[in-house]
N, C-alpha and C positions, 0 to 999 in steps of 0.2 A: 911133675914138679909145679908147683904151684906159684905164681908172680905173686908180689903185694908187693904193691904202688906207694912209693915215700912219701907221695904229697898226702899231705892232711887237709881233709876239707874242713874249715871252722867258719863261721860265724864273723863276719870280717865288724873287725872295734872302729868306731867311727875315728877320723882324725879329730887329736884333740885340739889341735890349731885352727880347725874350721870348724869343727863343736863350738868354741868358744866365741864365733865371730855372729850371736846374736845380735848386737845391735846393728852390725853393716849388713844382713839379711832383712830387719826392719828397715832403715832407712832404705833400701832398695827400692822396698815394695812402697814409698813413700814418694822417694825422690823418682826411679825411674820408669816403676810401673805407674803414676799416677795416683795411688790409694788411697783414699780420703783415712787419713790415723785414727779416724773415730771407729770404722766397719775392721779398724786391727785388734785384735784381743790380745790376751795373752800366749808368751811361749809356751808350746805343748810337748816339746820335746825334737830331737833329730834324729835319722837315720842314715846308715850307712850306706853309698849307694855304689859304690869303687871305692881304688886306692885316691886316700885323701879327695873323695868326692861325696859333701855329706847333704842332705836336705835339712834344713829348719823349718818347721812347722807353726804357727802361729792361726790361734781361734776366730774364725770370722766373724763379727758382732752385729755385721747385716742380719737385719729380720727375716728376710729373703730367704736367706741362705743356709737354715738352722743346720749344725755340724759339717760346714764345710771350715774346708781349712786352706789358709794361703801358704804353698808351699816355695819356697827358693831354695835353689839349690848353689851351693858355693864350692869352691876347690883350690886348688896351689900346687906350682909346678912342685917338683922334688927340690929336697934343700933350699925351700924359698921359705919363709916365712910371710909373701904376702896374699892374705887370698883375695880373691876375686867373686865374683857373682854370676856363674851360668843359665840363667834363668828362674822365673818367678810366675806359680802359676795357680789358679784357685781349684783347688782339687775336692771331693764328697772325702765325706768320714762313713763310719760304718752305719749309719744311723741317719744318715742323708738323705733327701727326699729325690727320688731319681725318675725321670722320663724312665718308662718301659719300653723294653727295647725294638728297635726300629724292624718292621717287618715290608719288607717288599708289597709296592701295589699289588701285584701280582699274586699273590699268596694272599693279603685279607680281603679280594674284594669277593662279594658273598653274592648271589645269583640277584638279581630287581636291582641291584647298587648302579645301573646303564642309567640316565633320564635322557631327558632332550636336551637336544646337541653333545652327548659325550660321545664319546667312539672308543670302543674295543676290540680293536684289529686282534684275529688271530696268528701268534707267533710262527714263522715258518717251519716249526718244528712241530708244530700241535699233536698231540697223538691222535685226537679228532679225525682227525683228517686227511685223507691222501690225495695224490693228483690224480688227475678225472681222464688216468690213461688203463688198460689193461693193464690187471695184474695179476698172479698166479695166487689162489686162496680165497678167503673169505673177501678179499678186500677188489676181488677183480669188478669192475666196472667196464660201460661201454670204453670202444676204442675209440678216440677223435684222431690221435696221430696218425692222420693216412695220408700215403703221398699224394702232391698236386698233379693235376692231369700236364702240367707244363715241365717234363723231365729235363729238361735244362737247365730250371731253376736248381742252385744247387740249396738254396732254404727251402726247399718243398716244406710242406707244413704248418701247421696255425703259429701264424708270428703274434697276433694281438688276442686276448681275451675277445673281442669283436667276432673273430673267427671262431672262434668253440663251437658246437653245435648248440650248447646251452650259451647263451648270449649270457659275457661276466661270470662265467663259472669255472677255475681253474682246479678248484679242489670239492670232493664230494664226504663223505661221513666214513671212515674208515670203520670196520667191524668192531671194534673197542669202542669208536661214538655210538655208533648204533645197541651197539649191548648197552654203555653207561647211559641211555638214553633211554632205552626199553625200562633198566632196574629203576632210574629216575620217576617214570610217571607210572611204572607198576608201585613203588611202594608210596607214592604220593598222595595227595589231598582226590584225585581223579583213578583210583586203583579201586579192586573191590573188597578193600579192611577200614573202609570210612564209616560211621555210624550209619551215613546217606544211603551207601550202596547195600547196609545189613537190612534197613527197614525196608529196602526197593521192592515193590512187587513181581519184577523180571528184572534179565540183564539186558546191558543194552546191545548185545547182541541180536535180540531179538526185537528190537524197539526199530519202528521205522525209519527214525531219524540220527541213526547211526548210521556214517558215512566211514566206510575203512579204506585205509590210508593204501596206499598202495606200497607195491615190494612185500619185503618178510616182515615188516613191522605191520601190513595189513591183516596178518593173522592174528594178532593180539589186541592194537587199536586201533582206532577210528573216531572222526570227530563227528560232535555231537551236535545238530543242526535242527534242536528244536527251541525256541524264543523263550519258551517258559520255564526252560530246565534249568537249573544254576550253573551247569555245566557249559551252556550253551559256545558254541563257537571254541570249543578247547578238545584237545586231545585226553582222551579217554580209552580206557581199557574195555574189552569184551566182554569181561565180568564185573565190569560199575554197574550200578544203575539209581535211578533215582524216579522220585514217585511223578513224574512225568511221563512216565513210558506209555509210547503209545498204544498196546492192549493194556494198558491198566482199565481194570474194572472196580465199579466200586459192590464192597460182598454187605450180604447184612447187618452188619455188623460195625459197618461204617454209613451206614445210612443215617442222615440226621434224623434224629428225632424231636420231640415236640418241647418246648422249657417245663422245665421242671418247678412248678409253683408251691411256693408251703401256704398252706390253708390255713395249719395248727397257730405259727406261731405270731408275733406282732412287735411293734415298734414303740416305745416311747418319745411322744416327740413335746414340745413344749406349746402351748397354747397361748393367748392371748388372754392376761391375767392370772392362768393356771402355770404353775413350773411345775416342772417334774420331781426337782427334788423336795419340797413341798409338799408333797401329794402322797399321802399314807395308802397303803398297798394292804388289804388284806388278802392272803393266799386263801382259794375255791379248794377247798378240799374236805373232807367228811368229820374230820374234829372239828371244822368253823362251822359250818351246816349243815349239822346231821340230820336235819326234822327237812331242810329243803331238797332230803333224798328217798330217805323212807318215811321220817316221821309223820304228817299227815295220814300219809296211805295206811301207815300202821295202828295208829288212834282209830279212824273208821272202821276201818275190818275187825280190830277188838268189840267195839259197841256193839258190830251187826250180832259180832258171837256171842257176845254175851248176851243180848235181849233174845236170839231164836234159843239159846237152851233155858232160859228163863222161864219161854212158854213152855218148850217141851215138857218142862217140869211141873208146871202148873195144870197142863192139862192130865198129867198122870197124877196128881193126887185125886184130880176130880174122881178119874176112871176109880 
């Protein structure tokens, strides 16, 4: 069997007794909020906001403030006829220029954003990080919690940082730091998918001045401890490398060779009394001088021909 509920949900009609109490919502925002009448525009309308509890709305005319609107809210007990003013407040319209919204320090600040003198303590929750006692898993570290040789003591045990066996070290890199640390400076600026480490002649595993880090991150990096590397003094992976390395050799190929000089061609430059642009240019080529290539040579050699068969001829009619 199925319930339905007699209440009707509607759209609740504003009261018209405090609809109609526009100008005591203006003077409000005049007399009690302070409101200079110049920054009040016109009425925009009311909303219903409970029984006999309505808002009136009014255009703010401040420059400032493009579509906001000054909102009061008025109301009236039951069977009263007088109303009242609840409050009066400047509220954005749709179309309002709004601050974006507020984001925790914590969440925008982005890795370099540290200088001098800030401090950013890590939260006692860090996932970073665990205490620097034995623990079962990836995360276990040396034990410092051993008891005092004074068993009487009933604080046996490191009471200050002082006492650690690392001096100031309470907490160490939990397996989560050490992995998001590893994927951090493998896919980084110092990994081996950088333009640097593609043109390297070796990696820097093999480079002398690869120092590896110790623990399990010494199987992967190690820092770079040569002056003229751009690397120099930063954490680097085994498979970086940069044209630094210390077997780099130089092949054939990279041998300098000698400047490259053009003979053929030339400059125009301007002279003293002569300009260049002035100066009519005839192109060297075989239609402007064709007699200063073969011509000559070809006149002579005709004459020679012609005068030796001339004799030949003269001496056979003799014959």
């Amino acid at each position: 069997m199925a319930l339905v509920s007699t209440i009707r949900s509607r759209a609740k009609e504003p009261d018209q007794t405090c609809a109609d109490a526009v100008d005591l919502a203006r003077q409000s925002l005049v007399g009690d909020a302070q409101v200079n009448p110049d920054a009040i525009g016109e009425h925009l309308g009311v909303e219903s906001t409970g029984d006999r509890v309505v808002t009136h709305l009014f255009r703010c005319t401040d420059l400032g403030y493009s579509d906001w609107r000054w909102a009061v809210t008025v109301t009236r007990a039951p069977r009263s006829k007088l109303v009242t003013v609840d409050e009066s407040v400047l509220l954005p319209g749709p179309s309002a220029l709004l601050a974006p919204a507020w984001v925790p320090w914590q969440d925008r600040l982005l890795p370099g954003d540290v200088g001098i003198g800030d401090l950013l303590p890590a939260s006692p929750d860090d996932e970073r990080l665990v205490p620097f006692v034995v623990l079962d898993g990836d995360d276990a570290v040396t034990d410092w919690f051993l008891p005092r040789p004074d068993s009487e003591n009933a604080e046996a045990g490191p009471q200050t940082a002082a006492e650690i066996p690392v001096p100031g070290r309470s907490r160490v890199m939990s397996a989560f730091g050490r992995e998001d640390a590893a994927d951090r400076w493998y896919e980084g600026d110092h990994g081996p998918h950088t333009p640097l480490s593609q043109a390297a002649p070796a990696n820097c595993v093999s480079c002398g001045f690869f120092v590896p880090l110790s623990g399990g991150l010494g199987r992967v990096f190690g820092a770079c401890g040569n002056a003229y590397a751009p690397d120099d003094g930063r954490v680097v992976s085994a498979d970086h490398g940069c044209g630094a390395h210390s077997e780099a050799m130089f092949t054939a190929a990279a041998q300098a060779t000698g400047p490259v000089i053009d003979e053929l061609g030339y400059d125009l430059v301007d002279l003293p009394g002569v300009s260049v642009e002035d100066t009519v240019f005839e192109p060297l080529s075989r239609d402007t001088y064709p007699e200063s290539i073969a011509g000559p040579e070809t006149s002579e050699t005709s004459e020679i021909s012609g005068t030796s068969g001339t004799s030949e001829s003269a001496e056979t009619s003799e014959d």
